[in-house]
C-alpha positions, 0 to 999 in steps of 0.5 A: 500500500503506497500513497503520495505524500506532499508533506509531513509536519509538526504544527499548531492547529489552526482550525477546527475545535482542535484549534491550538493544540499542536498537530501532527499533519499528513498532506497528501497529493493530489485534488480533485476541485479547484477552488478559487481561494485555494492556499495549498495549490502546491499539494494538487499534484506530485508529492513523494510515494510512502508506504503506510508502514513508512509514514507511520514511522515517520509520525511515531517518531515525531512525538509532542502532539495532541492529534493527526490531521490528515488532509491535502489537497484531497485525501480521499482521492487516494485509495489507500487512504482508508488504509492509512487512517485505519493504521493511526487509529490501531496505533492510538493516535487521534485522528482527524480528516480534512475532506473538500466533501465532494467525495463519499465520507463513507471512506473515512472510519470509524474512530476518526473525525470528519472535517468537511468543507461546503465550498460556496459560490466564490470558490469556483466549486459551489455544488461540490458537496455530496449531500449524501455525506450529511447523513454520514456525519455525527457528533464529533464531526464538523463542517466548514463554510468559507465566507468571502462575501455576501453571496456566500453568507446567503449560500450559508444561511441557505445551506442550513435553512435546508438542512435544518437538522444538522443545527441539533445533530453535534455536527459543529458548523465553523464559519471561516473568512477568506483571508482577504476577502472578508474581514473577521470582525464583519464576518463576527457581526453577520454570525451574531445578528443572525444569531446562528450556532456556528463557530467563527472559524479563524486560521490561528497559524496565519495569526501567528504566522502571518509571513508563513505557518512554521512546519516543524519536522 
């Protein structure tokens, strides 16, 4: 079992209810959308074939972090991911998946944690989301929306308007500003007027690191 691994480092969590706590990330290559305010263009292709045995060494040997954040590019767009999860899970490790939500979830296991992205209408990806997945996800689970303008904050209202279960199922809703786009005070106010349970949602790394995130290892 091989997958394409554009990188594997040591980092503070930036998003997500694990925000903060340091992470262990694995990006893999490879992606399957093209979104328009996509920060990590770099892992769509390329990266470098390890096995799963060969990069569960690696995170054996990393030490010092609360968690492993598998993400990409696209993770699920490899077919030995699955394989990969299932391999941290046997050895103890936290676990939790960063998905674009354009593929079938059913392909993460149980035990780790979804993450899922709703991409909006800026992203150049509106319509990407398998609505399948929604019913996949449960406490513990979260989804993200990123906000870079008003139609977006439509589309999210829209999205939960819809789906107005998810609001009671412990699936945690983050909002996210895009980094130059949208301003996060704005963005705080259109979350508490609309008095809506969702989470503001900012990149932490890029207030701590705003010339560039530090990768450790």
């Amino acid at each position: 079992m091989s997958l394409q691994v554009c990188e594997i480092f040591r980092s503070i969590q930036g998003e997500t209810t694990r925000a903060g706590f340091p992470s262990l990330f694995i990006r893999l290559a490879g992606c399957n959308l093209h979104c328009a305010w996509c920060d990590t263009g770099y892992a769509r292709e390329g990266g470098t074939a390890m096995t799963v045995g060969d990069i569960i060494t690696r995170v054996k040997a990393a030490g010092g972090f609360d968690h492993v954040t598998v993400t990409g590019g696209e993770p699920l767009c490899q077919e030995d991911t699955p394989a990969l999860i299932t391999a941290l899970l046997g050895e103890g490790y936290s676990v939790q998946v960063e998905t674009n939500g354009s593929l079938p979830v059913s392909r993460v296991p149980d035990g780790a944690r979804t993450i899922a992205d709703v991409k909006p209408p800026s992203s150049g990806e509106a319509g990407s989301f398998l609505a399948e997945n929604l019913r996949l996800l449960g406490r513990g689970d979260e989804l993200k929306f990123v906000v870079a303008d008003a139609g977006d904050w439509d589309f999210f209202l829209n999205f939960i308007e819809k789906n107005s279960g998810l609001i009671d199922s412990g699936v945690v809703l983050n909002v996210s500003p895009a980094r130059g786009r949208m301003e996060p005070a704005r963005l705080a106010e259109m979350l508490l007027a609309g008095g809506i349970n969702a989470r503001l949602n900012l990149q932490l790394h890029a207030v701590i690191w705003p010339g560039g995130e530090k990768k450790d290892l």
